[in-house]
C-alpha atoms as an extended CHARMM CRD file, in Angstrom:
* protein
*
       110  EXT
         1         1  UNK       CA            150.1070000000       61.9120000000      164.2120000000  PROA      1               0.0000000000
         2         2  UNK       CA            148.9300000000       65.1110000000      161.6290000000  PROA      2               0.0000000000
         3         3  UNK       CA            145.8590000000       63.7310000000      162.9900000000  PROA      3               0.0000000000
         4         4  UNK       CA            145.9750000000       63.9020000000      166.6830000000  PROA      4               0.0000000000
         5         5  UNK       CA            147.6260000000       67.6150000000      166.2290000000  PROA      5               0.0000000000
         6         6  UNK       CA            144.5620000000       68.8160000000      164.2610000000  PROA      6               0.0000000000
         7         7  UNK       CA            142.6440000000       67.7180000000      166.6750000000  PROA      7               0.0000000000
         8         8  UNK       CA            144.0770000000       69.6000000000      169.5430000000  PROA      8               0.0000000000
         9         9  UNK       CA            144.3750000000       72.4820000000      167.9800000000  PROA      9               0.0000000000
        10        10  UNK       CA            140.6510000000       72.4970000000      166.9200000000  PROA      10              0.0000000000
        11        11  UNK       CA            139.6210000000       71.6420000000      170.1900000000  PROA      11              0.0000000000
        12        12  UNK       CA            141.5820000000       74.6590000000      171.8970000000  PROA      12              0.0000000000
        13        13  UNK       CA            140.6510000000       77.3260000000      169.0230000000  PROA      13              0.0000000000
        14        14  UNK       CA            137.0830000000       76.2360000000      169.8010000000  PROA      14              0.0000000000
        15        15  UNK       CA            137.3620000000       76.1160000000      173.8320000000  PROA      15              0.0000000000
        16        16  UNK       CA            140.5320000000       78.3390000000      174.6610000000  PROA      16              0.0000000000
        17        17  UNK       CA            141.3160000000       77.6310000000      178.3900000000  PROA      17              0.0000000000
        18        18  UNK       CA            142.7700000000       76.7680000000      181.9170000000  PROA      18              0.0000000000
        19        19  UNK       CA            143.8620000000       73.2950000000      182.1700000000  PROA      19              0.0000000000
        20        20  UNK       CA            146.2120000000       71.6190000000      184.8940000000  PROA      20              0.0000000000
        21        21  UNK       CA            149.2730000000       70.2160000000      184.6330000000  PROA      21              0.0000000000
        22        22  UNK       CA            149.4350000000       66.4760000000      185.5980000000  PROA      22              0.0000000000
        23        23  UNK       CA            152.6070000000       65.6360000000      187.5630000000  PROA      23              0.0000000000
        24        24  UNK       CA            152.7730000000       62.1310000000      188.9980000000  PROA      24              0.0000000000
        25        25  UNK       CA            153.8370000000       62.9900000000      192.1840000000  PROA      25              0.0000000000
        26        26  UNK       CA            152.6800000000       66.1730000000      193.4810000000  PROA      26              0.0000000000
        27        27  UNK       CA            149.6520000000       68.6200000000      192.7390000000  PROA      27              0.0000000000
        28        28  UNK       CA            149.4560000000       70.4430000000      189.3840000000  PROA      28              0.0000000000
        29        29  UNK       CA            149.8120000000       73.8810000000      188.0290000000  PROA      29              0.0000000000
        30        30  UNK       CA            147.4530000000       75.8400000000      185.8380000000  PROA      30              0.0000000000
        31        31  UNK       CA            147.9800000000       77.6340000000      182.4900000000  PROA      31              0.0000000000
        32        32  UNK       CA            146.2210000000       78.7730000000      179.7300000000  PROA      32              0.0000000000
        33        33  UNK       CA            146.3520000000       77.7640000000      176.7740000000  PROA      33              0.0000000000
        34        34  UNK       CA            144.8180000000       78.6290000000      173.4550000000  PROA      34              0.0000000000
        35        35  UNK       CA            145.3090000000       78.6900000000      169.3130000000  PROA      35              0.0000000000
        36        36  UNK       CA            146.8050000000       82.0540000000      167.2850000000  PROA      36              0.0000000000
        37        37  UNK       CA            147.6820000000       81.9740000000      163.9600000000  PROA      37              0.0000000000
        38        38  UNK       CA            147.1460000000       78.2660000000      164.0230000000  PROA      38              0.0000000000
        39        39  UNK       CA            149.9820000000       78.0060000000      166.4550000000  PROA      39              0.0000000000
        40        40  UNK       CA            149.4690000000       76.7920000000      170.6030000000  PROA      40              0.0000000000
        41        41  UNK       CA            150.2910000000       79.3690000000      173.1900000000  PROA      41              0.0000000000
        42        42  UNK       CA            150.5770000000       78.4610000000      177.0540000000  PROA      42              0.0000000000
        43        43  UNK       CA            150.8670000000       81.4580000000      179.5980000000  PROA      43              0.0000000000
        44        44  UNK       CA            149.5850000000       81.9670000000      182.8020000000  PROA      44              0.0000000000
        45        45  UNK       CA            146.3550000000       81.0150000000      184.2300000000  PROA      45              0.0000000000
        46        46  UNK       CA            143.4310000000       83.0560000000      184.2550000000  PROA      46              0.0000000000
        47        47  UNK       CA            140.8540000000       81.9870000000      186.0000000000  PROA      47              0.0000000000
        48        48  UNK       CA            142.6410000000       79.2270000000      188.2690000000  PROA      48              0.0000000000
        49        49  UNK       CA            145.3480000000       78.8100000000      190.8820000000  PROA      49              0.0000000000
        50        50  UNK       CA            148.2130000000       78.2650000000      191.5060000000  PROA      50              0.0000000000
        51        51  UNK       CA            149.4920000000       79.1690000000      188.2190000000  PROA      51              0.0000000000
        52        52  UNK       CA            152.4970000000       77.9480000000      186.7330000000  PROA      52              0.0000000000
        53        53  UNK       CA            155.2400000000       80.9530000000      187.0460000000  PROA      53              0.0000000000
        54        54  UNK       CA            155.8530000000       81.5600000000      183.0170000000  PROA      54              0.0000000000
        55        55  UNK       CA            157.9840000000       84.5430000000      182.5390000000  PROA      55              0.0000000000
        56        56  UNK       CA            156.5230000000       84.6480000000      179.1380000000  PROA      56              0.0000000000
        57        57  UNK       CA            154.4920000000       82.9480000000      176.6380000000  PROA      57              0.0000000000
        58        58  UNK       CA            155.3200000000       80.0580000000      175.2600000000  PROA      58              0.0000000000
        59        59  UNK       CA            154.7140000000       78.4130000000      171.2250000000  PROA      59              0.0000000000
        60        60  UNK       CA            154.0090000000       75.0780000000      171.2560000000  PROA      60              0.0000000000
        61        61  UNK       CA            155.2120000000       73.3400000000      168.2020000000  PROA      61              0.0000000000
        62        62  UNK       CA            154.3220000000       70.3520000000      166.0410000000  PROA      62              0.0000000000
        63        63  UNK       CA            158.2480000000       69.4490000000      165.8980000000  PROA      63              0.0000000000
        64        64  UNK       CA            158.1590000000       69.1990000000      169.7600000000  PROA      64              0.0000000000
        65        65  UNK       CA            154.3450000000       67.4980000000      169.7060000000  PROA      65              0.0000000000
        66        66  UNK       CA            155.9230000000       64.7660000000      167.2660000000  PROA      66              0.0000000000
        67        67  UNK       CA            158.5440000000       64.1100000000      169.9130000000  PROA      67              0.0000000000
        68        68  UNK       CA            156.1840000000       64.5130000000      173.0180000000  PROA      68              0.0000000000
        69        69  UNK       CA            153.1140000000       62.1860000000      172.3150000000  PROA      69              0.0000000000
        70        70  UNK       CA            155.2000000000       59.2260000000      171.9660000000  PROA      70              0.0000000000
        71        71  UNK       CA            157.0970000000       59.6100000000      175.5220000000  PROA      71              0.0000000000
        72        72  UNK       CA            153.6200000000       60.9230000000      177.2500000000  PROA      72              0.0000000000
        73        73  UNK       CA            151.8880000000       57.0880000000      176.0030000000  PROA      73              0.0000000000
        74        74  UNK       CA            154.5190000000       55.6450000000      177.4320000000  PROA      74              0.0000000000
        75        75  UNK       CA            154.4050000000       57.5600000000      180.6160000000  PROA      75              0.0000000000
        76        76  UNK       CA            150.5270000000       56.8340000000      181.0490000000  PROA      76              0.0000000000
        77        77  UNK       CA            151.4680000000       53.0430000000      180.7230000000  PROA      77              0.0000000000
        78        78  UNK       CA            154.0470000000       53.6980000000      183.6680000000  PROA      78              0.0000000000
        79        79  UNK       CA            157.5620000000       54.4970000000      182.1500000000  PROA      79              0.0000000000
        80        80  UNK       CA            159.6850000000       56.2790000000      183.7350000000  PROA      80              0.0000000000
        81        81  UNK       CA            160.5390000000       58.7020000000      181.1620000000  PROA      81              0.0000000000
        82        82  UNK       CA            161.2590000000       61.9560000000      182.8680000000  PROA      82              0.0000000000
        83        83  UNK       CA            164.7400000000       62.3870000000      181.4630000000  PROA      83              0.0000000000
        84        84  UNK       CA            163.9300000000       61.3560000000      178.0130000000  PROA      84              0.0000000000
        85        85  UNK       CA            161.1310000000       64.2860000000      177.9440000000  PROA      85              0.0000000000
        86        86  UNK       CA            163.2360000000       66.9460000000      179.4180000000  PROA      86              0.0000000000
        87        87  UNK       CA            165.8030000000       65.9640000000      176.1290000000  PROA      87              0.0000000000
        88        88  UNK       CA            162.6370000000       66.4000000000      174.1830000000  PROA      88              0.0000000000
        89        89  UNK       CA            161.3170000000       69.4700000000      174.9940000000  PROA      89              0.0000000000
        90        90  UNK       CA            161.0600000000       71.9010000000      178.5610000000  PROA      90              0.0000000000
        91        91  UNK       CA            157.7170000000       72.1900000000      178.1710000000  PROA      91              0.0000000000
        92        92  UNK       CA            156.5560000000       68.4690000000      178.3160000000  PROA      92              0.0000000000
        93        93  UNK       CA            154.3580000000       69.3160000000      181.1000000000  PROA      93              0.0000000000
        94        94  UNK       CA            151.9400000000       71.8430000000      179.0430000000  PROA      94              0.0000000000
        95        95  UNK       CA            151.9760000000       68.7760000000      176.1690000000  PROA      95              0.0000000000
        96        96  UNK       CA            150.8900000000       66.3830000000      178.8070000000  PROA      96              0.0000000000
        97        97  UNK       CA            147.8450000000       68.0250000000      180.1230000000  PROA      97              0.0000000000
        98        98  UNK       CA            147.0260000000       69.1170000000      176.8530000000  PROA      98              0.0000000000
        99        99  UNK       CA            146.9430000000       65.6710000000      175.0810000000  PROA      99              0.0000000000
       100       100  UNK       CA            145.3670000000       64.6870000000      178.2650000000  PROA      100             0.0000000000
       101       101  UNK       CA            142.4430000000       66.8990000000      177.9260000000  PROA      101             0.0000000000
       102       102  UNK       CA            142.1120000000       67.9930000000      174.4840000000  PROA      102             0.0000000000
       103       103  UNK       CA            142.5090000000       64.5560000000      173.1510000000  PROA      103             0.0000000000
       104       104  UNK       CA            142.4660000000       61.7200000000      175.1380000000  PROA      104             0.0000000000
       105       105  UNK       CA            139.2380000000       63.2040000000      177.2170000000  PROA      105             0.0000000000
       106       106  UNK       CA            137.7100000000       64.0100000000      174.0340000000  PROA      106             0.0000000000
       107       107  UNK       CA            137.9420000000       60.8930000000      172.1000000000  PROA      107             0.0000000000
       108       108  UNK       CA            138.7270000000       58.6210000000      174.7170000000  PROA      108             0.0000000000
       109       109  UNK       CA            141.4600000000       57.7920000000      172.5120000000  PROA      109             0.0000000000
       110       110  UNK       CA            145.1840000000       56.4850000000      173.9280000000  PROA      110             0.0000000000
């Protein structure tokens, strides 16, 4: 799972950007995200809206990744796994379109 992380975070420290959140049943959000300090960051969108309404930014964690990536392959195979997430972390949405696009996307990997 070291793996997959690495892989994200080289693929945002090398393309820093907007990306869209990917709720199943309504139209997504956009934030920015991008790598400091070898850490994630997700705040508001900048070249895209609607923007998700972040008060501030937010750190994105391995801890939370560890507990995310899990629950998101089992929500692209059609869990319903809402709850569980929510327990996980509150900001499940930003993992999922990151995975989504800086992983999956990029090596077509599941």
């Amino acid at each position: 799972m070291e793996n997959i992380y690495k892989k994200i975070i080289d693929n945002i420290k090398n393309n820093p950007r907007d990306l869209k959140t990917i709720p199943i049943s309504r139209t997504g959000r956009w934030f920015y995200t991008y790598v400091q300090n070898g850490n994630i960051y997700v705040d508001i969108a900048r070249n895209h809206k609607p923007s998700s309404q972040l008060k501030m930014i937010r750190k994105l964690n391995y801890n939370d990744f560890e507990k995310v990536y899990p629950i998101y392959l089992r929500r692209v195979n059609g869990e319903q796994i809402s709850q569980e997430a929510t327990a996980a972390t509150r900001n499940q949405v930003y993992w999922y379109a990151i995975i989504e696009n800086c992983y999956v996307k990029e090596d077509g990997e599941n």
